[in-house]
C-alpha positions in Angstrom: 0.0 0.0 0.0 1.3 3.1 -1.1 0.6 6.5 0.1 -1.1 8.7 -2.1 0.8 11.7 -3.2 -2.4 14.1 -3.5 -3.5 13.0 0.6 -2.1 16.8 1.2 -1.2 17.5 4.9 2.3 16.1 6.8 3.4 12.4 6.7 1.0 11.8 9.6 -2.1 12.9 8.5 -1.0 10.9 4.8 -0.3 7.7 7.1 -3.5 8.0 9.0 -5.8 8.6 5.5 -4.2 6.0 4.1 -4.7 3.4 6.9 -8.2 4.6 7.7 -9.2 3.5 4.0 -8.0 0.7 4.1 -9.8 -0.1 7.2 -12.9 1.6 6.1 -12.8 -0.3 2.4 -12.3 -3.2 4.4 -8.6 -4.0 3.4 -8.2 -4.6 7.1 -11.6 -6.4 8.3 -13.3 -6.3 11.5 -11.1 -7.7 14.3 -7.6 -8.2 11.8 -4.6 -7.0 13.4 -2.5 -4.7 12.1 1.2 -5.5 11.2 3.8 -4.6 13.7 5.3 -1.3 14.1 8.1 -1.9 12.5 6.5 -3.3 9.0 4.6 -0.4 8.8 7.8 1.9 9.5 8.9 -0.3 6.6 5.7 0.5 4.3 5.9 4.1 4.6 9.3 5.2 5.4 7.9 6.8 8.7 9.4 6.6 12.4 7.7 4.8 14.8 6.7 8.5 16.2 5.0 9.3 13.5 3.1 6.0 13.2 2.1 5.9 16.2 0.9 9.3 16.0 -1.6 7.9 13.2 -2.5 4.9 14.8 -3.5 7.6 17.7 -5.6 9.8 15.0 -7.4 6.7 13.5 -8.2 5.4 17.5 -9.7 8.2 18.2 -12.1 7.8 14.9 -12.9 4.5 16.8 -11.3 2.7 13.9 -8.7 1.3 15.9 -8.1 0.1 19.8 -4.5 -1.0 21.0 -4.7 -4.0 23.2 -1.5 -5.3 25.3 -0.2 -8.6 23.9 -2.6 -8.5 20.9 -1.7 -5.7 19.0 -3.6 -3.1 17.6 -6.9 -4.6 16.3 -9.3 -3.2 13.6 -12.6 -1.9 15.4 -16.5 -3.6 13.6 -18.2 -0.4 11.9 -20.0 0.2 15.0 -17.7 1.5 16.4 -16.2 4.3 14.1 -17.4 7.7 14.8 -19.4 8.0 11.4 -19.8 11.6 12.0 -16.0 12.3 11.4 -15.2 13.7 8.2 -12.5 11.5 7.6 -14.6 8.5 8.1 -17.4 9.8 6.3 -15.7 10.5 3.1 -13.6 6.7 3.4 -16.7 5.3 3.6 -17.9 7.4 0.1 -14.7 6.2 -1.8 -15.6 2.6 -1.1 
């Protein structure tokens, strides 16, 4: 998964709308686990401040919840704050 050049805004904000599509267009189901840290470092040549600094953004939007010795797990649609603007326009692109 790439990140879109035309995303506009910093790295995080790129990292974050490019995860929370996936999630939302259901790359990443309900209940899948995201790839460790350091994969996703990998992905999109980020630090592991940054990322978690999106994985913050896109828990907030409920798409997300970080649980110890699980990893951070993918959150059901109802869950996700559907009145964000984010996760209202995901949801139109898929």
């Amino acid at each position: 998964m790439a990140i879109k050049s035309g995303a506009g805004g910093n790295l995080t904000s790129r990292i974050a709308d490019n995860l929370g599509r996936a999630i939302v267009t259901q790359d990443y189901a309900a209940g899948a686990i995201l790839p460790f840290e350091d994969a996703l470092c990998a992905q999109f040549g980020a630090s592991r401040t940054i990322l978690r600094e999106a994985v913050k953004m896109l828990t907030a939007k409920g798409l997300l919840v970080a649980r110890q010795r699980k990893g951070t797990v993918v959150q059901p649609e109802s869950c996700w704050n559907l009145l964000d603007p984010d996760v209202l326009r995901w949801m139109l692109e898929r």
